[in-house]
C-alpha positions in Angstrom: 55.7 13.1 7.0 59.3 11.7 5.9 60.4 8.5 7.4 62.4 9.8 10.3 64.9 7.0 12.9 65.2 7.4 16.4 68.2 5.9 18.8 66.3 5.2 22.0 68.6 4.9 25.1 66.6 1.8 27.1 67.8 -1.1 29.5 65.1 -3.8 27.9 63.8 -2.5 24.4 60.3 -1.4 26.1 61.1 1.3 27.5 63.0 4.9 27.9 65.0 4.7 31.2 68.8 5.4 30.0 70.8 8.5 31.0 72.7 9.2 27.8 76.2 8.3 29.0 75.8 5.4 30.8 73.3 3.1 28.3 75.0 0.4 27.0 72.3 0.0 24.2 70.4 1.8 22.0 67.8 0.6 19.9 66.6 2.5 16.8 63.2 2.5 15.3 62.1 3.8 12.1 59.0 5.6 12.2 57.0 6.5 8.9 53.3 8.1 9.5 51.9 6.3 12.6 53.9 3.1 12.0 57.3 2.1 14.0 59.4 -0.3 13.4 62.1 -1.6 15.6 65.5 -2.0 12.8 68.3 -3.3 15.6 69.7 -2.9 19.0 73.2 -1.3 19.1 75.5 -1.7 21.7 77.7 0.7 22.8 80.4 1.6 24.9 78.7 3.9 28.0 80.5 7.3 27.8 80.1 7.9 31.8 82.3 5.8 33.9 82.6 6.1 37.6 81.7 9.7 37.4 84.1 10.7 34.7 83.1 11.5 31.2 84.6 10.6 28.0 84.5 13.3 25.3 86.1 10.8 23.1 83.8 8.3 23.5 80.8 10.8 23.6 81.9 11.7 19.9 82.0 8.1 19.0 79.0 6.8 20.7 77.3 9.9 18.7 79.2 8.9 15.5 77.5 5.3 16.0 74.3 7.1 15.9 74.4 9.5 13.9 72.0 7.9 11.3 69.2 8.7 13.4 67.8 12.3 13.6 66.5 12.3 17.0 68.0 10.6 19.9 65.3 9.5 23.1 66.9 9.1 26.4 65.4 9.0 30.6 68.4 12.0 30.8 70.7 13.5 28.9 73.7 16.4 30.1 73.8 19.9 28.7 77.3 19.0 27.2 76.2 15.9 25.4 72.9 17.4 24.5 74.8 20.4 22.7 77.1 18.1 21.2 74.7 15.9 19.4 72.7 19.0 18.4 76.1 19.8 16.5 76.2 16.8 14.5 72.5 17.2 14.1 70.7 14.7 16.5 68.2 16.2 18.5 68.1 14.6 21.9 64.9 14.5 23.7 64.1 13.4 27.8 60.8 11.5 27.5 60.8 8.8 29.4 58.3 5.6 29.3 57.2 3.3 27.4 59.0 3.3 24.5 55.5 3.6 21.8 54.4 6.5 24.1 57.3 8.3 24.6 57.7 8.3 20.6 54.1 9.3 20.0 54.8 12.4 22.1 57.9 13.4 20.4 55.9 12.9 17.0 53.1 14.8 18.2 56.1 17.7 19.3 57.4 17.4 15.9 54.2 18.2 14.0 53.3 21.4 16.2 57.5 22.6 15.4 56.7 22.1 11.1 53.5 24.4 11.6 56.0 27.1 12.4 58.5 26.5 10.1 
C-alpha cells in the first residue's frame, strides 16, 4: 500500500473527538503499511462559531489540509463533508483512540481497492 496522510480532528493528540468545524487542531500522521507516524499538529482557525458557519474559512481550513487524503473527525456536516470530497479529502466519523480509529479506516480502505 502507498504511504497515505491523515488530518485527524482531536482535542489532545490521543484521540478522535473533534466535530470538523469547531477543532482548533488537527494532527496529521503518515501511515505506510502497518506503521504511523505522527508528522505535526496544525492549528487552525475553527470554522463553526457560535452556531454560524464560515464557508470561507471552511475552504481555508480545507486548503491547510489539503496534503492529506483522508481527514478523521468525532463529526463532520454534510456541507463540509461534500466540500472536502471536492478537493479530494475523504472525511471519515470514527471516533476513538486515535491508532484504532486509523486501523479501521485502513482496514475500510483495503476492502474499497478489492473493488476497484
Amino acid at each position: 500500500m502507498d504511504k497515505i496522510r491523515i488530518a485527524v480532528a482531536s482535542s489532545d493528540g490521543i484521540v478522535v473527538n473533534n466535530h470538523f468545524g469547531r477543532a482548533k487542531a488537527f494532527y496529521i500522521l503518515e501511515v505506510l503499511d502497518d506503521e504511523m507516524v505522527m508528522l505535526e499538529k496544525r492549528q487552525l482557525e475553527p470554522v463553526c462559531e457560535f452556531g454560524n458557519h464560515d464557508e470561507e474559512r471552511l475552504r481555508e481550513n480545507l486548503e491547510a489540509l489539503s496534503d492529506c487524503e483522508y481527514l478523521l473527525v468525532g463529526r463532520i456536516g454534510d456541507g463540509a463533508r461534500y466540500t472536502a470530497g471536492c478537493m479530494g479529502i475523504q472525511a471519515y466519523e470514527i471516533p476513538g483512540i486515535i491508532e484504532n480509529s486509523i486501523e479501521q479506516l485502513m482496514k475500510y480502505i483495503k476492502i474499497q481497492k478489492l473493488f476497484e
